[in-house]
Backbone as CSV, one residue per row, in Angstrom:
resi,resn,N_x,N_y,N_z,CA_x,CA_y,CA_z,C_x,C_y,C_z
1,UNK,-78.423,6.579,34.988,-79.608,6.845,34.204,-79.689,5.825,33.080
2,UNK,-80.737,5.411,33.083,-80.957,4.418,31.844,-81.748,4.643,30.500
3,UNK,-80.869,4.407,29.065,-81.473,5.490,28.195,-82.827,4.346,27.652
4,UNK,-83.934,4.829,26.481,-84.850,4.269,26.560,-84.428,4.127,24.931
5,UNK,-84.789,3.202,24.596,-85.396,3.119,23.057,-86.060,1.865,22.433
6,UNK,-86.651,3.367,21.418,-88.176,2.801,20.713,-87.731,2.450,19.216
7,UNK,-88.252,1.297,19.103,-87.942,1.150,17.443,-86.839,1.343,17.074
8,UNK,-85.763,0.985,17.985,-84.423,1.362,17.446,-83.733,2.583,17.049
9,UNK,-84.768,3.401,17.632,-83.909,4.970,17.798,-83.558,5.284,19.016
10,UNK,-82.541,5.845,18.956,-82.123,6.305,20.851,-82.489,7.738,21.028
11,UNK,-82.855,7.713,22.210,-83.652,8.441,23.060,-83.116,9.797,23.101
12,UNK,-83.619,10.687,23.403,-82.767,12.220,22.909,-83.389,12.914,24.397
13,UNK,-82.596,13.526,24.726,-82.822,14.678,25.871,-83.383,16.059,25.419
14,UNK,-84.313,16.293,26.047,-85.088,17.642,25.635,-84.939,18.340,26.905
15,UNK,-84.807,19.951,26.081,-85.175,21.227,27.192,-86.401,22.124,26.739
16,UNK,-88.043,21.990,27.163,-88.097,22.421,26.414,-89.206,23.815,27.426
17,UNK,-88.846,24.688,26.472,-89.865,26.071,27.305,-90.802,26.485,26.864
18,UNK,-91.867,27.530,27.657,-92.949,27.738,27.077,-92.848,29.341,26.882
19,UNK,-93.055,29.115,25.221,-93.325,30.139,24.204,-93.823,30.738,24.392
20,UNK,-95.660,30.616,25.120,-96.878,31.788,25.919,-96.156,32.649,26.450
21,UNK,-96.205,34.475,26.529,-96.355,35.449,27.314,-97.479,35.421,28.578
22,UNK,-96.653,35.442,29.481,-97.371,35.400,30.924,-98.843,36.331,30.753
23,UNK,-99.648,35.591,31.210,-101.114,36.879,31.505,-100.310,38.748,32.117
24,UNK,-100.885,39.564,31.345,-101.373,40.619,31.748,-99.555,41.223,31.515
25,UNK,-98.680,40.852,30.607,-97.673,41.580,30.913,-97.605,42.321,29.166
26,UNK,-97.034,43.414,29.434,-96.726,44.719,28.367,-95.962,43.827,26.975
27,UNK,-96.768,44.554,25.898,-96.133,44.230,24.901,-94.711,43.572,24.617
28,UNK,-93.796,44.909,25.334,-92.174,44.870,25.148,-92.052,43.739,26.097
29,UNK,-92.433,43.429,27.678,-92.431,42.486,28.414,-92.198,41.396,27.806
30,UNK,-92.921,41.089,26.891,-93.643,39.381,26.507,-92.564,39.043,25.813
31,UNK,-91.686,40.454,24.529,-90.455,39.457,23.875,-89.769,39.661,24.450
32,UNK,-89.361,40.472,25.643,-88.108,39.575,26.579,-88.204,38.634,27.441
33,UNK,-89.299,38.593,28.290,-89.225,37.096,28.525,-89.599,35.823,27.951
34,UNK,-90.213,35.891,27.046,-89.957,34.855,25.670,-88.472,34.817,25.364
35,UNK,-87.715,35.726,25.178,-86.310,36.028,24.692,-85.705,35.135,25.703
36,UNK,-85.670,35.652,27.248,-84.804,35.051,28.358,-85.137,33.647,28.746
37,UNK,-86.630,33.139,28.374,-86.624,31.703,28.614,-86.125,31.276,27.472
38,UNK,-85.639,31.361,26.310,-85.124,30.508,25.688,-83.677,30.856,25.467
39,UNK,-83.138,31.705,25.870,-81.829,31.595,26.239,-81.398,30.734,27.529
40,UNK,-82.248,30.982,28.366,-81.868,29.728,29.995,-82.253,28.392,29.275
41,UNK,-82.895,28.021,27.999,-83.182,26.788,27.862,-81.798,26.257,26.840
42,UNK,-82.099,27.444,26.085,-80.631,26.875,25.575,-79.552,26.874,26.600
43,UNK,-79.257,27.230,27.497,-77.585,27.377,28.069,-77.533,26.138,28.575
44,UNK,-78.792,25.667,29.402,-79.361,24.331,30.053,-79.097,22.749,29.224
45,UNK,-79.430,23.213,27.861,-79.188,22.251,26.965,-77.510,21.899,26.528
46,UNK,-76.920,23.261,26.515,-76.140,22.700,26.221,-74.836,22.194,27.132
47,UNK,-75.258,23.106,28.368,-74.773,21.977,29.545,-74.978,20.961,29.347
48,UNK,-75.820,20.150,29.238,-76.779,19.124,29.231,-76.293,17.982,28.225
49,UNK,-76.115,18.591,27.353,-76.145,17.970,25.978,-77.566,17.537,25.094
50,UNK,-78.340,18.344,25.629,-79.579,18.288,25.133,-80.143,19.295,23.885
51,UNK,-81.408,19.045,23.247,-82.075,19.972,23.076,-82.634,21.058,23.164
52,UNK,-83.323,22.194,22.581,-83.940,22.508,22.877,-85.343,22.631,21.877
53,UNK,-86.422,22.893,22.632,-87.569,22.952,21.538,-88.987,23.719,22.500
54,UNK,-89.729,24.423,21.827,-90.980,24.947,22.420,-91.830,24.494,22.466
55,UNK,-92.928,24.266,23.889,-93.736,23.604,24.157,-94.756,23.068,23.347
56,UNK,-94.349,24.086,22.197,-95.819,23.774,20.944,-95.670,22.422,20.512
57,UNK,-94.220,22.164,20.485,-93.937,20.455,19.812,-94.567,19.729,20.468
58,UNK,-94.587,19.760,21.871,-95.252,18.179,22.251,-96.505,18.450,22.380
59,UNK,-97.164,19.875,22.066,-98.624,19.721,21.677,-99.067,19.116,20.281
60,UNK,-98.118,19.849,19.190,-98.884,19.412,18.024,-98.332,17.624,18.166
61,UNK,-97.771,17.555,18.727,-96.996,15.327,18.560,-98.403,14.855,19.054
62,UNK,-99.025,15.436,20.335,-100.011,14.360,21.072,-101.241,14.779,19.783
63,UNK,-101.406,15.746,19.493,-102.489,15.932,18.247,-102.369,15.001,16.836
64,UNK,-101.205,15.050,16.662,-101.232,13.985,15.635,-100.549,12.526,15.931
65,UNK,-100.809,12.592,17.550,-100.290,10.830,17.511,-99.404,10.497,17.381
66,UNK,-98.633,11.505,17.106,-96.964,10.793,16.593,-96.073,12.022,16.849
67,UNK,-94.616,11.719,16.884,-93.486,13.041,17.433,-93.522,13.012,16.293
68,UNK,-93.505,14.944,15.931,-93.565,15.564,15.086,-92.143,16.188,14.485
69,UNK,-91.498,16.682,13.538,-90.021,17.201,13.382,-89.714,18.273,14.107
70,UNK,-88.293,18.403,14.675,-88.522,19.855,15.633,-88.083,20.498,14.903
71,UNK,-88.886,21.673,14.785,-88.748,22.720,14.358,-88.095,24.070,15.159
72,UNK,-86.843,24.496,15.220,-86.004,25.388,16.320,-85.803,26.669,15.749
């Protein structure tokens, strides 16, 4: 694998999941599987040696044009 870098920062590995509650599922539903995808994202990461972060980041980055701080 070949790592990438921009401007002289090196490249970072992301895991990242989505925060949304599935259509049409029960209150209690929504914070456990919110809960369980970000526990499989973390375990993933840190196999990995990666990150983790919620899909909102690389929405608000493309909105303002630029990677934004992660906020975890």
């Amino acid at each position: 694998t070949k790592k990438l870098e921009f401007e002289g920062v090196p490249s970072k590995f992301l895991v990242v999941y989505n925060l949304d509650p599935p259509q049409g599922c029960k209150l209690g539903e929504e914070v456990s599987i919110i809960w369980q995808r970000m526990n499989d994202a973390e375990e993933l990461a840190s196999s990995t040696g990666s990150e983790v972060i919620g899909h909102t980041w690389i929405l608000e980055s493309i909105a303002a044009c630029k990677l934004q701080p992660f906020v975890i």
